[in-house]
C-alpha positions in Angstrom: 100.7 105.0 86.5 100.2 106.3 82.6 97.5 108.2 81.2 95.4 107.5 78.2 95.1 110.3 76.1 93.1 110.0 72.6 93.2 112.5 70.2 91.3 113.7 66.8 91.9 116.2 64.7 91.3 118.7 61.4 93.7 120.4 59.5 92.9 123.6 57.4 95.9 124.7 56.4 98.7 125.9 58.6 95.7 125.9 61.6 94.5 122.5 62.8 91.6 121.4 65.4 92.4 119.3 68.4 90.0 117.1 70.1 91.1 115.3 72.8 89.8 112.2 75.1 91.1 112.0 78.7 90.2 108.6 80.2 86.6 108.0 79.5 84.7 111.2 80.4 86.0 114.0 79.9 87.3 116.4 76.4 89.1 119.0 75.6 89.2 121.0 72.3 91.9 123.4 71.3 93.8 125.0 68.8 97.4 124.4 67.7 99.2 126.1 64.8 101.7 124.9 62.8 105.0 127.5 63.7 107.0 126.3 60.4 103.7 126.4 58.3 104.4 122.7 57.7 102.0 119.9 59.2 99.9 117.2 58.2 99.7 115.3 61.3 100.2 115.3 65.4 101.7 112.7 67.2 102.3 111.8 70.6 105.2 109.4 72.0 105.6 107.4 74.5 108.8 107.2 77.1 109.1 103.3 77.3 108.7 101.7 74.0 107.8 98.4 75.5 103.7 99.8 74.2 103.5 101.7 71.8 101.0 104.3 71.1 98.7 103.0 68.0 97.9 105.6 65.9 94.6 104.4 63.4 93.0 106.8 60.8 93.5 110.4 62.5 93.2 108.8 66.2 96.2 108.0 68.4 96.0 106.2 71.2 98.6 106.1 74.5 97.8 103.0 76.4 98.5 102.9 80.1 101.4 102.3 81.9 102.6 105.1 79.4 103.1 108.7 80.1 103.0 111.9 77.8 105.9 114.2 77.2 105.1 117.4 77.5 107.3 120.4 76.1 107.5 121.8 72.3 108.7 119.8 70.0 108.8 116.6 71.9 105.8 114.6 70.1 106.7 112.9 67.0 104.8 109.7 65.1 108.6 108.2 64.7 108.1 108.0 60.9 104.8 106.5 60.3 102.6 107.3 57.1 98.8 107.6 56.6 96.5 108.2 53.9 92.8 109.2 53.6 93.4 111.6 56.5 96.4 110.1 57.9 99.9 111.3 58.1 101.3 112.3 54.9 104.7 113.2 56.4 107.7 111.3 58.3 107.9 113.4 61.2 111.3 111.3 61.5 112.8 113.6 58.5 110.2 117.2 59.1 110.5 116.9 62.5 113.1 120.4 62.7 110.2 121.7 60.3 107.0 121.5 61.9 106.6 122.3 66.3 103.6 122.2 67.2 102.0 123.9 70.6 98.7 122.7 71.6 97.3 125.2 74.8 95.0 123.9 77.5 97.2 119.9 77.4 97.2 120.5 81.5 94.8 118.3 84.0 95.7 115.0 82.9 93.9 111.8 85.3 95.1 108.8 85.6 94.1 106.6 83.1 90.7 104.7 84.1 89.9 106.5 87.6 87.7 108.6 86.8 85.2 105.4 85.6 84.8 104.4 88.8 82.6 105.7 91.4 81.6 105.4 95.3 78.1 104.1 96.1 76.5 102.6 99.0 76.3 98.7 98.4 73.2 96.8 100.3 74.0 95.4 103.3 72.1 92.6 105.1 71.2 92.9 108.5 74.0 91.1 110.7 72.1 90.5 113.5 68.1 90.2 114.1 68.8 92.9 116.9 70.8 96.0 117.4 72.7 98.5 116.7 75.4 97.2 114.2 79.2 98.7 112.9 81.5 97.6 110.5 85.2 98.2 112.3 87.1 96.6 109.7 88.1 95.2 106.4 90.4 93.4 104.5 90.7 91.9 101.1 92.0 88.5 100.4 95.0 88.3 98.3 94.6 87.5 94.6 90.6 87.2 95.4 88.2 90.1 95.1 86.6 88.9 98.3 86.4 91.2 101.1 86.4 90.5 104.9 84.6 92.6 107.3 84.1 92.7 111.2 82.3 94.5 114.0 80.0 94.2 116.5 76.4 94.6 117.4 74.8 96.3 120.7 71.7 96.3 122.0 70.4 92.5 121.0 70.5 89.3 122.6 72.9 88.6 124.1 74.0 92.7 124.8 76.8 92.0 122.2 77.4 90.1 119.4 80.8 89.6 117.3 80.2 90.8 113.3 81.7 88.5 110.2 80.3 88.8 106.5 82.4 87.8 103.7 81.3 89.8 100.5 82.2 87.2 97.2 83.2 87.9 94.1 80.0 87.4 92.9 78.7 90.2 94.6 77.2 88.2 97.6 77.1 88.8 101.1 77.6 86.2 103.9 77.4 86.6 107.5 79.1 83.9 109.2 79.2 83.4 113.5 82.1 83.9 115.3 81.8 81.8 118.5 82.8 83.7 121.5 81.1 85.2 125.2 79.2 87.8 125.1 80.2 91.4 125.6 83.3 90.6 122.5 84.1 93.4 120.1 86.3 92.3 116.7 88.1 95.6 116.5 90.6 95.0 113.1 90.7 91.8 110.4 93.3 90.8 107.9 93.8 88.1 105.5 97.2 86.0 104.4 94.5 83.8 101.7 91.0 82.7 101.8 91.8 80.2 104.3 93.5 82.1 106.5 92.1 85.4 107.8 93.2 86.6 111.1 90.6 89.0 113.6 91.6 90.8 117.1 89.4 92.8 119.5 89.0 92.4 123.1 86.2 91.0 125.0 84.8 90.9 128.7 86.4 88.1 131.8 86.1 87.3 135.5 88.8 89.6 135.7 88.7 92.1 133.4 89.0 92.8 129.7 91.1 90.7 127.8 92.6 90.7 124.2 90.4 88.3 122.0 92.1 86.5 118.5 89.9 84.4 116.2 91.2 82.5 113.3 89.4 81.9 109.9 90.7 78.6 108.3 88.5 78.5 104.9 85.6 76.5 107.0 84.8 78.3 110.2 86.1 81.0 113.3 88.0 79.7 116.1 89.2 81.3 118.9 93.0 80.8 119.3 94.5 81.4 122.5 96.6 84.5 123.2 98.4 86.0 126.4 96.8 88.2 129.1 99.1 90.6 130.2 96.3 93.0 132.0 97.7 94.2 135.7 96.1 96.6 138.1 92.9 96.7 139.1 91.3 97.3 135.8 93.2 94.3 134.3 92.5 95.2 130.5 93.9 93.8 127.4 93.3 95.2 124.0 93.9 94.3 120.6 92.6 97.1 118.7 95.0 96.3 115.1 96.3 93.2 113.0 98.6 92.9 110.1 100.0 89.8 108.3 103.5 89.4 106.8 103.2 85.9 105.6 101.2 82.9 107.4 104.0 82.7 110.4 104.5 85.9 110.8 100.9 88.0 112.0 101.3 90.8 114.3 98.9 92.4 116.8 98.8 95.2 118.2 96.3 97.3 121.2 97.3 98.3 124.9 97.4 96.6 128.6 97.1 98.0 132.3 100.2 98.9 133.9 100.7 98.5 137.5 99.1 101.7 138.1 96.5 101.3 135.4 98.0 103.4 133.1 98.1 102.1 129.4 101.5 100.3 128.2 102.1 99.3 124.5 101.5 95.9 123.7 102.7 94.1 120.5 101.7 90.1 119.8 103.7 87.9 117.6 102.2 84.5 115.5 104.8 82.5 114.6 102.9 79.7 112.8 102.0 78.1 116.0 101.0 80.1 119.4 100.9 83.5 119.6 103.6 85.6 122.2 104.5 89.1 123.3 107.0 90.8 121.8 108.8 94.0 124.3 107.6 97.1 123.2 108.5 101.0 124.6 106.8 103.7 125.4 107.0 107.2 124.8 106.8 108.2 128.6 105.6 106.7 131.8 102.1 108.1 131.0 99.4 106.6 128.7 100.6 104.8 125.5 98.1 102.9 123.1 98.8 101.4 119.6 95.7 101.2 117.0 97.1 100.0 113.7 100.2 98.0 112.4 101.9 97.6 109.1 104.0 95.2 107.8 106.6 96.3 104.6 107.1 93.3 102.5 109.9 91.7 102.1 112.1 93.6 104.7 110.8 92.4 108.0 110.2 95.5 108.9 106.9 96.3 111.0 105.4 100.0 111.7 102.8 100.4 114.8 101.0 103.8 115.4 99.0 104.8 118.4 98.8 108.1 120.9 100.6 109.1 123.9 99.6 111.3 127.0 101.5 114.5 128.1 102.6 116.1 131.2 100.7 118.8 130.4 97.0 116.5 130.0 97.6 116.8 125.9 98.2 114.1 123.4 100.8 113.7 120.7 101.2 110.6 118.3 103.4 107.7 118.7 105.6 105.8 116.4 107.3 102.7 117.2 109.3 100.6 114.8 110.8 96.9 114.5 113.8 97.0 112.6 117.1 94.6 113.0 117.4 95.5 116.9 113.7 95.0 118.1 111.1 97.4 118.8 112.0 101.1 119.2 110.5 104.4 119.3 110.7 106.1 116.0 113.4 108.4 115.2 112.6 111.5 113.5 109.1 112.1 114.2 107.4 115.4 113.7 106.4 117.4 116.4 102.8 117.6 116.1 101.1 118.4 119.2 97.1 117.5 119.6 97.8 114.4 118.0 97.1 110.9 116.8 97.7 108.2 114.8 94.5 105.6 113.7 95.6 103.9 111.0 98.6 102.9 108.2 99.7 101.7 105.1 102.1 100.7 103.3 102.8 101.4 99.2 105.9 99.9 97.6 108.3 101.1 95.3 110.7 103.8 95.0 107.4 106.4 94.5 105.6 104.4 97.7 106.4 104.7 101.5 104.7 104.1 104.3 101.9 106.4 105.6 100.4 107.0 108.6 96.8 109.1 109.3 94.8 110.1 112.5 94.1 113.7 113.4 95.5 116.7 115.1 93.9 120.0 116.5 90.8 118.8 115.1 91.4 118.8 111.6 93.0 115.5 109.3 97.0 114.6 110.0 98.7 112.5 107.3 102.6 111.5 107.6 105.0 110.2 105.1 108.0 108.7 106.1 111.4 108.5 103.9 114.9 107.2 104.9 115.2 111.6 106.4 112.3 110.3 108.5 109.3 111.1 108.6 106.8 114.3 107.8 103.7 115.6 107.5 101.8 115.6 104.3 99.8 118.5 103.6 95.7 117.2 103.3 92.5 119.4 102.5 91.5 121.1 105.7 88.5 121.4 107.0 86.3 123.2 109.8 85.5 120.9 112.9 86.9 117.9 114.8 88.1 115.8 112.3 89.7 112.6 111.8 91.5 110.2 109.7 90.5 106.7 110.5 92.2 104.5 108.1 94.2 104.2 105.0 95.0 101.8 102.1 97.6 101.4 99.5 95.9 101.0 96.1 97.8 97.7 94.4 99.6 98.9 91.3 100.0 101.9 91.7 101.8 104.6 94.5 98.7 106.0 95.2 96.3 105.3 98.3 93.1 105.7 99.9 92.2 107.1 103.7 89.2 107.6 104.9 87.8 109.3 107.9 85.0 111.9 109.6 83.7 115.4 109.4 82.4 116.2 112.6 81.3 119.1 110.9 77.9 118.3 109.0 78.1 114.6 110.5 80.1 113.3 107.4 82.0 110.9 106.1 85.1 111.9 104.1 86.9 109.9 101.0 90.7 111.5 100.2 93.0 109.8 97.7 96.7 110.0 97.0 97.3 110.7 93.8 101.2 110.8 93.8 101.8 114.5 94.6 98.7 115.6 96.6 96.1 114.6 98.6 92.3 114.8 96.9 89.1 115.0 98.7 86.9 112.1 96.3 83.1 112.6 96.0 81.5 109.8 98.2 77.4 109.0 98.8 76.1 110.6 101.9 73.6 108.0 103.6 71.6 110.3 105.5 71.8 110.7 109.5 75.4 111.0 111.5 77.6 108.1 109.4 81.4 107.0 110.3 83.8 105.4 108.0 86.3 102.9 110.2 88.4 101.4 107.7 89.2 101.4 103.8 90.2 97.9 101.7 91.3 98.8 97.7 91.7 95.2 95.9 92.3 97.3 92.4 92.7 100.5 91.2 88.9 100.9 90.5 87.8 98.6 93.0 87.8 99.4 96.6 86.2 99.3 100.5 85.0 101.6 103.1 83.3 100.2 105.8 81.6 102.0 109.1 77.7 102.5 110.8 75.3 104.6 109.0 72.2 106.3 110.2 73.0 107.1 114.1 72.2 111.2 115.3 70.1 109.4 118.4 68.5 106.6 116.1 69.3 103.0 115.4 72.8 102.0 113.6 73.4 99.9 110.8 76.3 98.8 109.5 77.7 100.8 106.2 79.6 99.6 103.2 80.7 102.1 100.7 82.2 100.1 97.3 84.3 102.0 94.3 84.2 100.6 91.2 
């Protein structure tokens, strides 16, 4: 990402006045002085000539996608004359004459960001009846249509499945999912606007048992999908879905063992039925997967999840399909206390895929890289806290994640900026609110979704938008 930079200035002189314009809200004013005693201009240059900066009547320009070379001496206007307060010099031949040093150039943002904001966006009641939670959302490809799902309790029936579509237009549709009662729609993506994939889990003569439903631009249908549930308990959870292209969707949740302990599960589409793909675990103890990730292009798909300990802890889990099937991840840190919720993946050579949950109460974000993976450092705060969910932002390598303060009974907004993780002002709704899930479909427009209100009173469900 560049930065737009705009700058205006006065000469007196060998002493000149700098104004300068980051983005759209905020300016600087310095000093600079001419070292040679020979200036009648400042320029700035771009490092990829493909854009130009456009220099008019005393103010330069950098568009995006451009950055700013810092250092002495490194600005130049390549040769360009002005009059009527305009360059009178070719900085192309006076260049070895005239350095300039402008103080206070530091605290660059990225070009546009700062425009946009987080505010609570009107909701409409899903359901005539109870408590109501947004789990999940998920943008639609090319659309700035958003998906959301959940799940109401308390109504008639006792549970209810949650779908709204919010349109471009700024509109918000809730739209039935057919299913028994006692379902919950746990995660949601979307390969187009006619084909948008949910998973959850629901209640059976038998059990629990994973639940899929398929979006096909008209209306929800369930779609068959194994029950693998043993034990007494016999549960099946789906409790994460990602999409690699529209035959290739995976699921992902937990099953009962033979003993009722948890076992990884992992569910394939392949364009026409839906199977189980062998998975491992980390130990013959509880193992659960919440959130998968699919890297374009590569066939490569990430799951995270928890697993127990001898010793009644918890420590995050990592499993990864590569050429040879699912495997364990190599190379994981060693973070005890922990747990992943949530992933995401950002191309490029600058991107990676990220994972976030929470360890020893406070926020856990990991990176990985072909030496594995790490943990990213992330703003720490007092409490049990947690990561929930996290989004790549499209064109650019930065990315959102979003999560809970258990402190103060707040949500909290981070964002990725490239080099360090930043804590972004968000609305506080009032009451105990949750954030489940973060969508970005720009780099100034983006999702959080989750239940607002709560601390002993009724829920309703909570959409945060940025733009």
């Amino acid at each position: 990402m560049g930065w737009r930079m705009t700058a205006f200035f006065i000469f007196g002189g060998p002493f000149c006045i700098v104004f300068v314009s980051v983005g759209t809200r905020f300016w600087w004013m310095g000093v600079c002085f001419v070292i040679a005693g020979v200036a009648n201009g400042i320029g700035l240059v771009a490092r990829q000539a493909a854009t130009p900066a456009v220099a008019m009547s005393g103010r330069l320009t950098l568009e995006p996608g451009h950055s700013v070379r810092d250092g002495l001496g490194s600005w130049a206007t390549r040769g360009r004359r002005w009059a009527h307060g305009r360059c009178l010099c070719s900085w192309s031949r006076r260049f070895a004459t005239g350095m300039v040093v402008v103080v206070g150039m530091a605290g660059l943002v990225p070009a546009g960001a700062e425009s946009a904001v987080w505010r609570v966006d009107p909701v409409p009641a899903p359901a005539p009846s109870g408590d109501c939670t947004f789990r999940s959302a998920a943008r639609v490809p090319g659309h700035a249509t958003v998906w959301v799902v959940g799940s109401c309790e308390g109504g008639v029936p006792s549970r209810q499945i949650v779908s709204e579509r919010r349109r471009a237009n700024g509109s918000w549709e809730a739209i039935p999912v057919p299913s028994p009662n006692g379902v919950l729609l746990l995660s949601v993506a979307a390969v187009s606007g006619r084909d948008v994939w949910a998973v959850g889990y629901g209640g059976s003569p038998t059990g629990e048992v994973g639940l899929v439903a398929h979006w096909d631009g008209t209306a929800w249908a369930q779609v068959p999908s194994p029950d693998v549930g043993l034990g007494t308990a016999h549960r099946t959870y789906l409790s994460g879905v990602a999409v690699a292209s529209p035959t290739s969707v995976w699921a992902v949740g937990w099953h009962t063992g033979g003993r009722n302990r948890q076992r990884t599960l992992v569910e394939h589409w392949n364009g026409s039925a839906w199977t189980v793909a062998p998975t491992p675990n980390a130990n013959g103890l509880d193992n659960s997967l919440s959130a998968v990730v699919t890297v374009p292009s590569t066939g490569s798909v990430w799951a995270f999840g928890v697993h127990a300990t001898p010793t009644g802890g918890s420590r995050q889990l990592i499993l990864h399909r590569g050429r040879y099937g699912w495997r364990v991840a190599r190379r994981q840190p060693f973070v005890p206390s922990s747990g992943l919720d949530g992933g995401a993946v950002v191309p490029g050579a600058s991107g990676g895929v990220w994972a976030v949950g929470g360890a020893h109460g406070d926020f856990l974000a990991e990176r990985h890289s072909a030496s594995g993976w790490r943990v990213v450092p992330s703003p720490s705060r007092r409490g049990s806290n947690v990561l929930t969910s996290a989004a790549a932002i499209p064109g650019t390598s930065h990315l959102w994640a979003v999560g809970n303060l258990s402190t103060g009974r707040r949500v909290v907004i981070m964002r990725w900026t490239g080099d360090s993780w930043r804590i972004t002002p968000s609305p506080f709704p009032g009451g105990c609110p949750g954030l489940a899930d973060v969508t970005a479909i720009s780099r100034t427009n983006a999702w959080a979704v989750g239940f607002g209100s709560g601390c002993g009173s009724s829920v309703g469900p909570l959409a945060e938008h940025y733009h």
